[in-house]
NUSE-114760 format. One record per residue (C-alpha): residue number from 0; x, y, z; residue in one letter. Coordinates in nm, 3 decimals. Layout:
N
- NUM; X; Y; Z; A
...
//
This chain:
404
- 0; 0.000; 0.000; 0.000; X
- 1; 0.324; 0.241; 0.076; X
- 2; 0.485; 0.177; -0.275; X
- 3; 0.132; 0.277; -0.398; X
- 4; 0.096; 0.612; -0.220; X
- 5; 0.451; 0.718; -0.372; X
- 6; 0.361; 0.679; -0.707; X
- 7; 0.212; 0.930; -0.908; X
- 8; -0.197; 0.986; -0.942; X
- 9; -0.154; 0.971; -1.327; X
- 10; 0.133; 0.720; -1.336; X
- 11; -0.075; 0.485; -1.147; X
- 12; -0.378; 0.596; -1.347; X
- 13; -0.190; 0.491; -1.671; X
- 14; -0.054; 0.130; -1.530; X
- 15; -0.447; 0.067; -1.485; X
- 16; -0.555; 0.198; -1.782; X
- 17; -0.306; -0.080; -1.975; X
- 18; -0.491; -0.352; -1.799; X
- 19; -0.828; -0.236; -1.915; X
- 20; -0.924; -0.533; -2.115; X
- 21; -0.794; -0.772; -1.854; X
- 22; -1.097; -0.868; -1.597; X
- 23; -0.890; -1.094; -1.342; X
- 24; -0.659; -0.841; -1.336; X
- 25; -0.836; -0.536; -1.219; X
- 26; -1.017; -0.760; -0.995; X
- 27; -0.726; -0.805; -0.814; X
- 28; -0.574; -0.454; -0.839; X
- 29; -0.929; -0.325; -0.662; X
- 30; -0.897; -0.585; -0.375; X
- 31; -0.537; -0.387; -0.363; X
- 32; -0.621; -0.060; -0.172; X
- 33; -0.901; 0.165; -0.136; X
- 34; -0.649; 0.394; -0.399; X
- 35; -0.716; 0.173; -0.682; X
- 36; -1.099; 0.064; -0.627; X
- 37; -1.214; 0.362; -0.843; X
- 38; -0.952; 0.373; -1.123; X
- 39; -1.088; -0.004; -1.159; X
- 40; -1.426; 0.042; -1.124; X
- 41; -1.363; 0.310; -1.408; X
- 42; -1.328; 0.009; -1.647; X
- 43; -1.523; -0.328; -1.462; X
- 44; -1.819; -0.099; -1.446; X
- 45; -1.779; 0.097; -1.818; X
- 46; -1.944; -0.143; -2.027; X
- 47; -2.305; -0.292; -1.964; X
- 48; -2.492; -0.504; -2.171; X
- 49; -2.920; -0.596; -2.068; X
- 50; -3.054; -0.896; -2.249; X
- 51; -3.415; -0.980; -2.191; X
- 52; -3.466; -1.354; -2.308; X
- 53; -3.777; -1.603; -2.265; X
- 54; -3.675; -1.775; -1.954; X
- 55; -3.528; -1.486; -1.759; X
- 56; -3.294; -1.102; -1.825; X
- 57; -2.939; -1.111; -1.755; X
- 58; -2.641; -0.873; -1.781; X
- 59; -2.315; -0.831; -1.811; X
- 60; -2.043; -0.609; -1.732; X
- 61; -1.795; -0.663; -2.086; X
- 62; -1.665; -0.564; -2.362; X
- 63; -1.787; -0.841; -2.606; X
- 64; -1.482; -1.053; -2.544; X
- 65; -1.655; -1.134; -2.238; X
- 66; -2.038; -1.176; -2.367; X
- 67; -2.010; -1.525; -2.266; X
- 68; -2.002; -1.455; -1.870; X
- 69; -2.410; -1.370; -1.810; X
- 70; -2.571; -1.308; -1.457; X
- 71; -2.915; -1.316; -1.397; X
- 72; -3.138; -0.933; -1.357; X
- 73; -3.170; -0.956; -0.968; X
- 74; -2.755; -0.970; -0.929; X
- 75; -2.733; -0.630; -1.095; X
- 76; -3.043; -0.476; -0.906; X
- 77; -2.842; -0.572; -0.576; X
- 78; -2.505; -0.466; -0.679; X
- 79; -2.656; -0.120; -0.780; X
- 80; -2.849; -0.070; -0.494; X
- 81; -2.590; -0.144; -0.237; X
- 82; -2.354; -0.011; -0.411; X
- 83; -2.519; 0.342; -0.651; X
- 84; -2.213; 0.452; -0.761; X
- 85; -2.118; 0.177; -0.959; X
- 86; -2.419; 0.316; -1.207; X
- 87; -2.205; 0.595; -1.256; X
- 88; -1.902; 0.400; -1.395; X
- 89; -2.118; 0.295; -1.689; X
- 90; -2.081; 0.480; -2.035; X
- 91; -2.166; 0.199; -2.295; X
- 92; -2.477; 0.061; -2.279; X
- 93; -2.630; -0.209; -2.509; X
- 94; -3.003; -0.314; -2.433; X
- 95; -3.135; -0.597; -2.672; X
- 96; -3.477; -0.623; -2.573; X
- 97; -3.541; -1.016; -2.666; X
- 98; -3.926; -1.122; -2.722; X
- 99; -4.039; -1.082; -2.336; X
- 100; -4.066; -0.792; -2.185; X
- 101; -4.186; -1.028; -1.844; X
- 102; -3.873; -0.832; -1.640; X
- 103; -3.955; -0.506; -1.781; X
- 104; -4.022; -0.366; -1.444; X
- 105; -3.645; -0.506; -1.343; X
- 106; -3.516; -0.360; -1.622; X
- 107; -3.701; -0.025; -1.547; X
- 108; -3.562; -0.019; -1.198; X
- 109; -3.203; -0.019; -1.331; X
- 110; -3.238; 0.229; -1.639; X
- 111; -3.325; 0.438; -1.438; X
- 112; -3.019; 0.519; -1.244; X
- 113; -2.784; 0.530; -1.530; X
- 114; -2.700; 0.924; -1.582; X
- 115; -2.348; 0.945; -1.743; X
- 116; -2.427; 0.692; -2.050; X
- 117; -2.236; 0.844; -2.367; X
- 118; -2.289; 0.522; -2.598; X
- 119; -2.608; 0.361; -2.587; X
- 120; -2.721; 0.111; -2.826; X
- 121; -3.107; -0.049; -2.864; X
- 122; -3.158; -0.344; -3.026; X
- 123; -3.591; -0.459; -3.060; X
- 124; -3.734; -0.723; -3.232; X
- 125; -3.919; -0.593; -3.528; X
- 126; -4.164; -0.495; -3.272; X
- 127; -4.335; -0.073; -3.295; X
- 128; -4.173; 0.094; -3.034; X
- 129; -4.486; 0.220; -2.897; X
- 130; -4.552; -0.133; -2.816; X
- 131; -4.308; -0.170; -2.549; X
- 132; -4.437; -0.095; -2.200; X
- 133; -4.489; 0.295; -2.195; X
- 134; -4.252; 0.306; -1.856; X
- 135; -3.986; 0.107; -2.047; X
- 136; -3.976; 0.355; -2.326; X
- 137; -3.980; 0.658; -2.143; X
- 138; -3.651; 0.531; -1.921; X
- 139; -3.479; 0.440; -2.263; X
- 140; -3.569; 0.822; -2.362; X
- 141; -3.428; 0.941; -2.057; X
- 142; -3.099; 0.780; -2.106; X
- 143; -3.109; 0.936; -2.444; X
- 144; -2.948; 1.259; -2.258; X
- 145; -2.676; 1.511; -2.305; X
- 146; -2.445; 1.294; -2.207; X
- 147; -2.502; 1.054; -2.490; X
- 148; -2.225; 1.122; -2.794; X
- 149; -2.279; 0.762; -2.958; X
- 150; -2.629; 0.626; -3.001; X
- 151; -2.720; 0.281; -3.219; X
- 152; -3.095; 0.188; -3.246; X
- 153; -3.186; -0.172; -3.488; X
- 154; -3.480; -0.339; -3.544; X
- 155; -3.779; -0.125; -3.429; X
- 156; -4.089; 0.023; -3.618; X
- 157; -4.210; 0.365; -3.593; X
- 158; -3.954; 0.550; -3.346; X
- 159; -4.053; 0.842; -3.208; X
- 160; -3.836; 1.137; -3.319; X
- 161; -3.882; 1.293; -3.013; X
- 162; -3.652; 1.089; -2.853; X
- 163; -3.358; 1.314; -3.049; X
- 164; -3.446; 1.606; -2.920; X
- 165; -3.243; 1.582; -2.519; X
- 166; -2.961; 1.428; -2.718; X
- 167; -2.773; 1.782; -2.766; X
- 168; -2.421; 1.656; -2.764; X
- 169; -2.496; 1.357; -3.033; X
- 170; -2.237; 1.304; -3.277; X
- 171; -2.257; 0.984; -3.408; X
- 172; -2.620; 0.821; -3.522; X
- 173; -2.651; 0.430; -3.625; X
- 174; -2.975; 0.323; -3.753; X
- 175; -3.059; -0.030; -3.920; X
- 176; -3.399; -0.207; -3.962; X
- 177; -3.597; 0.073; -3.864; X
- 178; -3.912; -0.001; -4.033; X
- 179; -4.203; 0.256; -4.110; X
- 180; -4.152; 0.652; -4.078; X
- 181; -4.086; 0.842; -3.820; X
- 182; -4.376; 0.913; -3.529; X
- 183; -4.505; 1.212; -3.363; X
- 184; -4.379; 1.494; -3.604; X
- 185; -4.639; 1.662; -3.534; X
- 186; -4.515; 1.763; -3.220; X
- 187; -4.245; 1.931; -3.332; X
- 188; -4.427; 2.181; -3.490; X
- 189; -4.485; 2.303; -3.084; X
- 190; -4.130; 2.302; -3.016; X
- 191; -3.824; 2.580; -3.064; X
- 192; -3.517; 2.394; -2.930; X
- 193; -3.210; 2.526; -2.804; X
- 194; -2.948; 2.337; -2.954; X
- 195; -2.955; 2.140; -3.258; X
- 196; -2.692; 1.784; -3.256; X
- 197; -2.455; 1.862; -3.460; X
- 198; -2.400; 1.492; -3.622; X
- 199; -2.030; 1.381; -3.737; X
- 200; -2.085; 1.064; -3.863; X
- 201; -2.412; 0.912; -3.964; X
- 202; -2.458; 0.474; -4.044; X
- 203; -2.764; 0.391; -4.211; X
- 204; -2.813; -0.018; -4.255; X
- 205; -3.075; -0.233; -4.445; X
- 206; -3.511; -0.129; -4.454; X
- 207; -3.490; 0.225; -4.290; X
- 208; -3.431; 0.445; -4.594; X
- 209; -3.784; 0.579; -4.515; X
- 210; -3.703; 0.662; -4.148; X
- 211; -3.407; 0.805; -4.281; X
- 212; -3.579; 1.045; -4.574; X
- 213; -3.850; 1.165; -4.280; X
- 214; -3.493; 1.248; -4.030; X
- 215; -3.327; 1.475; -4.259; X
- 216; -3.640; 1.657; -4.351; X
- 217; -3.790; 1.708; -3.998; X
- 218; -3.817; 2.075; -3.898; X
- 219; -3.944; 2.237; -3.577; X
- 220; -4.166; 2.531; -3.580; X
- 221; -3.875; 2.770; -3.658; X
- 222; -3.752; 2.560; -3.927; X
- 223; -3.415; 2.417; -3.770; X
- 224; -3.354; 2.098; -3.846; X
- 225; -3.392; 1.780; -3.541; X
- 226; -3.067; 1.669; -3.647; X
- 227; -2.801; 1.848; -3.826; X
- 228; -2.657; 1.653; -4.100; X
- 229; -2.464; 1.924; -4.297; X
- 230; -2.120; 1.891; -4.093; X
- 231; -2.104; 1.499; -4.113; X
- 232; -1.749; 1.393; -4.122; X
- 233; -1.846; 1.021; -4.224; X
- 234; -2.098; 0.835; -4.382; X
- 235; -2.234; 0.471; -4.403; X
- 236; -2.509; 0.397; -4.617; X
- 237; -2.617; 0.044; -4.747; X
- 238; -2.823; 0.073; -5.093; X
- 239; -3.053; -0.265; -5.171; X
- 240; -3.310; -0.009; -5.365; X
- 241; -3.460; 0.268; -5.533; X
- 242; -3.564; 0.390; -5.167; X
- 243; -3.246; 0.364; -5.007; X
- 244; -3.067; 0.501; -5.283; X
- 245; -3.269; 0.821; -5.242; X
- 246; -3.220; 0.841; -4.887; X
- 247; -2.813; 0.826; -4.955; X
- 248; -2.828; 1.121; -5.186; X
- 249; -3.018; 1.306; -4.945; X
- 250; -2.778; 1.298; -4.730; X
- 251; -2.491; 1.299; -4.931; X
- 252; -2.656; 1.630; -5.081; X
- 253; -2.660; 1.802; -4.758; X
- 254; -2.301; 1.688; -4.590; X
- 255; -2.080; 1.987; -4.694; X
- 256; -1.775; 1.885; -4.491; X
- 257; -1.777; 1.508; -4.588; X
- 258; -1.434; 1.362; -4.500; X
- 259; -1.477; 0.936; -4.539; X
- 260; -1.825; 0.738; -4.726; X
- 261; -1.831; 0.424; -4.704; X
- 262; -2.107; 0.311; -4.962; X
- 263; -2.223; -0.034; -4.962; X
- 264; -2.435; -0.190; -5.255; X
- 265; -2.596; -0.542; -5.231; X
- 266; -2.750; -0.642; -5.582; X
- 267; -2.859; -0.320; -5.687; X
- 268; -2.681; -0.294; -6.040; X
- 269; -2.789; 0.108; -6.004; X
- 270; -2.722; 0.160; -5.639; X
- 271; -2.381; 0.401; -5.755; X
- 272; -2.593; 0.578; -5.969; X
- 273; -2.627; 0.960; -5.962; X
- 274; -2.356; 0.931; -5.622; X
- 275; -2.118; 1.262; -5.794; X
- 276; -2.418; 1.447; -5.927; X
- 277; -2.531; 1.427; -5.556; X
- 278; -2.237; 1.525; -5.388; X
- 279; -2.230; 1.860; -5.239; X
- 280; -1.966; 2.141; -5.388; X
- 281; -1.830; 2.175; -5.049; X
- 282; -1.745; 1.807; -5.016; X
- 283; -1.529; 1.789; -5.305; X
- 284; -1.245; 2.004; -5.104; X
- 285; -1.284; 1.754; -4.801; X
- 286; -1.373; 1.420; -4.936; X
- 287; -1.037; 1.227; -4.907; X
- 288; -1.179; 0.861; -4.839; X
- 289; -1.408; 0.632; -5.036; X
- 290; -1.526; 0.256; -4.956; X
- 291; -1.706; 0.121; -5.229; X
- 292; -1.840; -0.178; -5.094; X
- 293; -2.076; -0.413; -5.349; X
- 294; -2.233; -0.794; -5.402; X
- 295; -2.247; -0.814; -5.803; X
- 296; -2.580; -1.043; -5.869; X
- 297; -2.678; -1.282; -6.153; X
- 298; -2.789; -1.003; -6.387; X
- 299; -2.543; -0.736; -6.350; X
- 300; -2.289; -0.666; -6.674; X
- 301; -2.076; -0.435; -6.547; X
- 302; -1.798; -0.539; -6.292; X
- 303; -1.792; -0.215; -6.131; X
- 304; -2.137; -0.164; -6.137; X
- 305; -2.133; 0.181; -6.288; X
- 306; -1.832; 0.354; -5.997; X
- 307; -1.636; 0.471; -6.364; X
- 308; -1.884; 0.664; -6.430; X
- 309; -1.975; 0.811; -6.108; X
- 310; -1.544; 0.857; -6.034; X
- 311; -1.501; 1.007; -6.373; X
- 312; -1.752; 1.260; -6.299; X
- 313; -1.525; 1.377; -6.017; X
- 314; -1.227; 1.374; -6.196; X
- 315; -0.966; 1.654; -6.192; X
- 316; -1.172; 1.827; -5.879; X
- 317; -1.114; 1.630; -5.613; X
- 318; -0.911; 1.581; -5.316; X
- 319; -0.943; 1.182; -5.282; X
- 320; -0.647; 1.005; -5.129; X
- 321; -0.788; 0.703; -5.024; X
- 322; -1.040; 0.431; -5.264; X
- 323; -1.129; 0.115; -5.125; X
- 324; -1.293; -0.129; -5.362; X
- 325; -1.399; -0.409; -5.189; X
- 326; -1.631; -0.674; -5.434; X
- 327; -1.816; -1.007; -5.378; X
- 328; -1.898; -1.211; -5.681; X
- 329; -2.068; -1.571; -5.752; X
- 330; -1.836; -1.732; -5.979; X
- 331; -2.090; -1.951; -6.116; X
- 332; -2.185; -1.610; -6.319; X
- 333; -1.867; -1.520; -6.468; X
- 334; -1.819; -1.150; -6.561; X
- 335; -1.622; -0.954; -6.825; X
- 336; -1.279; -0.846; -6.648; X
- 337; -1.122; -0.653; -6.936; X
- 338; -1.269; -0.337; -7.056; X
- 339; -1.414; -0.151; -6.733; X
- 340; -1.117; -0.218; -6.500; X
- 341; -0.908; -0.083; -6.754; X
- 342; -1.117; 0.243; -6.798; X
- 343; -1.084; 0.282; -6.392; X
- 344; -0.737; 0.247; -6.409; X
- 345; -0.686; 0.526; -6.655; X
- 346; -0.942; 0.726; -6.462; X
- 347; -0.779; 0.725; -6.154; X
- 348; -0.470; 0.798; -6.316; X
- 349; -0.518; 1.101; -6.498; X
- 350; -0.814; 1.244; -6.299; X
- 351; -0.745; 1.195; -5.895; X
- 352; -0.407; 1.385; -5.801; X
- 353; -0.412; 1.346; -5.459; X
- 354; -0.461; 0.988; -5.480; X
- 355; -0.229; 0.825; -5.265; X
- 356; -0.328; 0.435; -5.155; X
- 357; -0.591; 0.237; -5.398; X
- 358; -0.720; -0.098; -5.269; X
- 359; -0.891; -0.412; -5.449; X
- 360; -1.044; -0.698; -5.245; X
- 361; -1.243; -0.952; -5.416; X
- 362; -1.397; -1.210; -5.249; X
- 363; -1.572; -1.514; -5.478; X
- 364; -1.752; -1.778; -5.354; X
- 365; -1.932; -2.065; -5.546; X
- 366; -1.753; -2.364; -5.732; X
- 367; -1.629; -2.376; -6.073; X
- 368; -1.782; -2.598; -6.282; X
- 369; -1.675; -2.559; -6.629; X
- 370; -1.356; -2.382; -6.810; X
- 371; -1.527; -2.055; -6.851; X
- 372; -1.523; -1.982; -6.448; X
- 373; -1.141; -2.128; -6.398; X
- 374; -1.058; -1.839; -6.690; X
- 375; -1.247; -1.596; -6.504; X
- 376; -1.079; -1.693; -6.214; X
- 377; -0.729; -1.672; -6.362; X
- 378; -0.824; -1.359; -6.544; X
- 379; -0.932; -1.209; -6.144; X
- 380; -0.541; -1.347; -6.037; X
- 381; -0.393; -1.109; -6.304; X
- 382; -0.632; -0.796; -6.270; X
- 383; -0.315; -0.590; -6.133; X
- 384; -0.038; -0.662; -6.364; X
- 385; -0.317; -0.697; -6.674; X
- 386; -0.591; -0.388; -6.627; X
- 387; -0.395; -0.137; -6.378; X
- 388; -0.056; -0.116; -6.558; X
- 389; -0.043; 0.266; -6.482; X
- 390; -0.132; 0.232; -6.103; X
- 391; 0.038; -0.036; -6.019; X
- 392; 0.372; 0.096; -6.149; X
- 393; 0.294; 0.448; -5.978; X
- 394; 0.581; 0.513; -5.713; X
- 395; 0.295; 0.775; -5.540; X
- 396; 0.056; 0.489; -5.505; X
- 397; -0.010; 0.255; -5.289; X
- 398; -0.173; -0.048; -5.496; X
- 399; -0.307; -0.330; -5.296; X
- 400; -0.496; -0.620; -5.464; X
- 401; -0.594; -0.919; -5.246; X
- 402; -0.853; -1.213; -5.356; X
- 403; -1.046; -1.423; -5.108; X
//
């Protein structure tokens, strides 16, 4: 306890910090002295994760290497109430709310004495959120505070928007199977807030493009926006559709300080289309990263699914270092691999200045069956040497091709 109580606050602060990820660890180092109890109750107690199954809710204090260590609901209750400041400690905090909602008043007890959450994720189960037990919901909207930087809802219908409106300080917004549109907007129309979140980076996954579409258009009654999507930094969309790829230009449209998209396609031979037209002005002297991200399906001619196009469009004003192609293709429908990866190459190469690291990935699965897929699997081998002769001889860039 002496050798402790020479050392440095911050010194010893650090030499816990290192053994963050290592549970047995800071166990022991709290059992120490009453000097190191909080510094590891700073990182036992950061992460908390709520599932509500059939049979019974338990919990667990973990970063997902640890998921597999559950307790059951009325563990947690006691620890919190015997000890409250442990509810403190906690900053991430993932709810899945399962198919029962039978320990809803459990899990109501606890919400509510989380006040310092800054990442919160909520996961349904294709349920309305209006059908969850009106107490529940309102102590999930109370955790949706200030505090909150980092919030990740999936699989719910009809969300309330008003649940957006205490989260000032949100800067990052995940949303994925949110089905339906957005609920009670008609209450904003009785509302002049304070201070808008000001988002930095925005994920949208698969069935919410609607949700989406209703977000960036909300206004309240003085016309500011419910979120403010104009100074994201990052993007994520996923395009399947005509409605998704709608939503993506919206937004893409309305970012004018875009720094990284990452723009996933998954048999949509059209889902790049229109992507440079829709572009802000202002992004083109920020945009330095792009992750094109696609699934080519059975009906599909082009390989690239239309990115020359959309790249070529942005040619010569730009300020791109960074392109990430990253493709998944059924070999049992074979593809053309000469004419389109050749154009890119030459676009690239005369049109993006800046560009300083280009990357290929292409993953195939399937079997070949005849001679015409081992050629087009031979032809993928030699992509580099055969269709990027200008690139991949460039001492400025970085060419990476890998095949899975």
């Amino acid at each position: 306890m002496a050798s402790f109580s020479n050392v440095p606050f911050d010194i010893t602060e650090k030499i816990i910090d290192t053994l963050q990820d290592d549970l047995s660890a800071l166990k022991s180092c709290s059992l120490t002295c009453q000097l190191l109890l909080p510094l590891c109750r700073k990182h036992m107690f950061q992460s908390l994760t709520l599932f509500s199954f059939p049979s019974q809710a338990v919990f667990v204090f973990a970063p997902p290497q640890w998921y597999h260590t559950r307790h059951p609901f009325p563990l947690l209750r006691n620890l919190l109430d015997s000890n409250p400041g442990i509810a403190d400690y906690v900053q991430n905090l993932i709810y899945e709310t399962g198919t029962s909602l039978k320990d809803s008043d459990q899990v109501l007890r606890i919400l509510e004495t989380f006040r310092r959450v800054q990442s919160l994720e909520v996961v349904g189960v294709s349920s309305d959120w209006d059908e969850m037990p009106p107490t529940l919901t309102g102590s999930i909207s109370r955790i949706i505070q200030p505090s909150v930087t980092h919030l990740d809802i999936r699989v719910f219908g009809d969300v309330s928007i008003t649940i957006f409106i205490p989260c000032v300080n949100l800067a990052s917004l995940t949303l994925s199977a949110i089905y339906g549109t957005v609920v009670d907007i008609d209450k904003l129309k009785k509302i002049s807030p304070g201070v808008v979140p000001q988002l930095q980076s925005f994920h949208f996954g698969n069935n919410c493009s609607r949700y989406v579409m209703c977000l960036v258009k909300a206004r309240y009654r003085n016309d500011l926006p419910v979120l403010d999507f104009s100074n994201l930094r990052t993007l994520n969309v996923r395009v399947d559709n005509r409605l998704d790829l709608g939503a993506a230009q919206a937004l893409t449209k309305v970012a004018r300080m875009l720094e990284t998209l990452h723009y996933t396609v998954r048999h949509f031979a059209n889902g790049y289309k229109g992507l440079a037209a829709s572009i802000n002005p202002s992004s083109f002297s920020t945009l330095k990263r792009l992750y094109f991200h696609y699934y080519i399906n059975h009906g599909a001619q082009d390989p690239l699914y239309g990115i020359n196009d959309e790249l070529k469009a942005l040619s010569d004003f730009n300020v791109i270092e960074e392109i990430h192609l990253e493709i998944t293709i059924d070999i049992e429908f074979p593809r053309n691999t000469s004419n389109e990866w050749g154009n890119l190459d030459s676009i690239l190469a005369a049109g993006f200045p800046f560009l300083k690291t280009l990357t290929l990935s292409v993953t195939d699965f399937g079997f070949p069956t005849d001679g015409s897929e081992i050629i087009f699997l031979e032809r993928l081998e030699k992509l580099p040497e055969e269709q990027f002769p200008l690139l991949s001889t460039n001492s400025r860039v970085v060419f990476k091709f890998t095949r899975v």
